[in-house]
C-alpha positions, 0 to 999 in steps of 0.5 A: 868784894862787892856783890856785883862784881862777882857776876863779872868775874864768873862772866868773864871765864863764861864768856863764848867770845874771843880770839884764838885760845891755841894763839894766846897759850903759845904766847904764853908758853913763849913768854920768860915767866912761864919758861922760868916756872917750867924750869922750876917744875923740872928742878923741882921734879925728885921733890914732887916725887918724894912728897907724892910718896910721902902722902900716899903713904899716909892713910886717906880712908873714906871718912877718915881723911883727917890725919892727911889733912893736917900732914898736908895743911903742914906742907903748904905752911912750909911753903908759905902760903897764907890764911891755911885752914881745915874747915868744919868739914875737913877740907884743906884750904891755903890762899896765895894773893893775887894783884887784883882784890876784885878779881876773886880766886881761882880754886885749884883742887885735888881730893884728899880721900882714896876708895880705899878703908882703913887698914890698906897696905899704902906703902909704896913701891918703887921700880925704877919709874913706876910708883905702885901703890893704893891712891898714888894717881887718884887723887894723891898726884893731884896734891903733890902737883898742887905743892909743886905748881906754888913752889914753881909760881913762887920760883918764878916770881910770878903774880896772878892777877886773880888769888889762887885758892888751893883747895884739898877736898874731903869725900870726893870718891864713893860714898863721900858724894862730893861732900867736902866741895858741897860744904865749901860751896855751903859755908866755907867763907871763900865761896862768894869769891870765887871766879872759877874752879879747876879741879886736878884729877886723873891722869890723862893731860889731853882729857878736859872735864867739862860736863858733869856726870850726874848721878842718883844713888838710892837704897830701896828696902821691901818689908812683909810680914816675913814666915815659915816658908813651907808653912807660911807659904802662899804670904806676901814676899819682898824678896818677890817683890824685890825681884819685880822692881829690878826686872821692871828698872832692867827693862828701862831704855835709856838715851845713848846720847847724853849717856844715861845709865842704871846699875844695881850694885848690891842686894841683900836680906833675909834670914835663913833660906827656910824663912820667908823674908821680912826685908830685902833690900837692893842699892842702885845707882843712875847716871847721866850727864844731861840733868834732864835725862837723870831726872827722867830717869829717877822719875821712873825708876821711883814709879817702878818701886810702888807697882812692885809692891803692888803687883805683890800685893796683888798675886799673894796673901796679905792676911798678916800684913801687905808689902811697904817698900822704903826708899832711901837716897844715899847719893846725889851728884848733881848733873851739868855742862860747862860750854864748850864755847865758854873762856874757860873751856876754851883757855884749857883746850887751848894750852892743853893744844899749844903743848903738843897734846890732841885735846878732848872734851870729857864728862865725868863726876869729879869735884867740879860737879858742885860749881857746874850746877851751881853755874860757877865756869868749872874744869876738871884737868889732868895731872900728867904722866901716866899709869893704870888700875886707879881704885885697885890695890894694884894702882900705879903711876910712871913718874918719868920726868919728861912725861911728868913735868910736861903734863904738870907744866899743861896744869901749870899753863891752864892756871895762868891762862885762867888766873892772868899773868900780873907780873913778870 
């Protein structure tokens, strides 16, 4: 593709111009080829399930999700869907052509990884409906609903005038920190095609993602010479210091609007409770969905760590040596919005409204972070149905084919309304 045209095609999806979105899905949803494609969907139903059982039934750990990928590289072989790859970083990719070799692709993704470590019970149980299990809604819907939304395009016989490029990504939850969608957008070769990017994620068919939460994750180590703590009593201490910079970071007022938010989440050091310590450590996380707020924020929480230190250094004995903090960034996700005004966002809201749902614009950290900050026209959408307690062992979704196949024709409906109907 030339280099020129790439702009056009992300133009085109960016664009705060148009005509009625809600008008132009309902003349979707009206139309043959989407009517025989949520036909498929609903035949099709008992299949996604089973599939959606099989994969959450095969361990998808953190940093451990390579015998899910190939299992899923597999599946979209079988469904003939070409140019299928695991990339460098583990990522799962399958092509589906579109009529217009200049019209880019579309990427439609789902994570393969779950919060949950290897050695988690994932098999699941069925009553009735109900489908319980570790990792059934987040995010292994989504890649049970990829499968079904090519089966029903094939189905249907439907082209897209833009490729649809099916993308099951690694190291979406935790500590992953987006890296599989880090790596695609960094070396994978279809980055510089790419059109627009629609990540499936969630339950909820009413809820569009269109502003990234931003988050900074930092791991922050006060070191001192460390003691007896009765006869050394009077030295420098990090646990002291330590204690400083979390009271200093809870006094940080932050906006309400873009929501701005700080957490320490762990603590720890030491060795024995009649020792002064020689390390204590905390591990933090800030987060917005404004990038500004975020990096004014992380501005002053990094200042908060020195003068900590300092105020130790200060009020204590530093004859065998003073306080030294280190800082280290273990998380980064960058911040973002895509518009409210732009044809991506409006397309979305306009098929999730022509199907009866009320819409609602969102901001999350999802796979979709990376292509916001990289000012690629980006969505996170929601796979249907319902269920609960996603990132407990007690997870579950509802299958119940009504429910299901209408979220899934949404998701189905948000696609075409993005990648363009060729053909009927």
């Amino acid at each position: 593709m030339p280099d020129d045209a790439l702009p056009l095609l992300r133009a085109a999806l960016a664009a705060t111009e148009g005509g009625d979105a809600t008008e132009e899905a309902r003349g979707l949803l009206a139309s043959p080829a989407f009517q025989r494609a949520a036909a498929a969907l609903e035949a099709d139903h008992d299949n996604f399930v089973a599939e959606l059982i099989a994969l959450t039934e095969i361990p998808s750990p953190p940093f451990g999700e390579a015998v899910r990928a190939a299992a899923y590289a597999e599946k979209l072989r079988a469904q003939g869907l070409r140019e299928v790859e695991i990339d460098a970083e583990g990522n799962v990719t399958a092509y589906r052509p579109g009529t217009d070799p200049e019209a880019g692709v579309i990427v439609l993704c789902s994570h393969l990884d779950t919060v949950f470590p290897a050695g988690t019970d994932v098999t699941v149980k069925r009553e009735g409906t109900i489908l319980r299990a570790p990792g059934v809604g987040d995010d292994t819907r989504g890649l049970a609903l990829l499968l079904a939304l090519s089966r029903a395009l094939d189905a249907a016989e439907i082209r897209t005038r833009a490729g649809l490029l099916f993308l099951g990504s690694v190291g979406e939850e935790g500590a992953g920190d987006l890296r599989g969608v880090k790596a695609f957008f960094g070396r994978n070769r279809w980055r510089d095609r790419v059109a627009g990017f629609v990540a499936l994620d969630g339950l909820e068919t009413a809820r569009l993602v269109h502003a990234a939460v931003g988050s900074k994750r930092y791991r922050v180590t006060f070191r001192g010479p460390g003691g007896h703590s009765f006869g050394a009593f009077g030295l420098v201490n990090p646990a002291f210091a330590l204690a400083r910079a979390m009271d200093d970071l809870g006094r940080i007022r932050v906006p309400a609007s873009p929501k701005t938010t700080f957490s320490i989440g762990r603590i720890g050091g030491g060795t024995s409770i009649n020792a002064i310590p020689e390390a204590m450590w905390m591990e933090a996380d800030l987060r917005s969905a404004s990038a500004e707020a975020l990096a004014a924020l992380e501005e002053r929480f990094l200042a908060v760590l020195p003068q900590a230190a300092a105020d130790e250094n200060a009020a204590r004995d530093t004859r065998n040596g003073e306080i030294r903090v280190e800082v280290q960034l273990i998380g980064d996700r960058p911040a973002g919005v895509t518009p409210a005004e732009s044809r991506i966002t409006r397309a979305a809201l306009g098929m999730i409204a022509a199907q009866g749902f009320a819409p609602k614009l969102a901001a999350s950290s999802t796979d979709s972070n990376i292509p916001i900050s990289l000012g690629i026209p980006a969505v996170t959408v929601g796979t249907g149905g319902s269920g609960d307690r996603a990132h407990s062992l007690e997870e579950w979704v509802d299958v119940e084919p009504g429910a299901s196949v209408k979220g899934m024709a949404t998701a189905l409906g948000v696609v075409l309304m993005l990648s363009g109907v060729a053909s009927n």
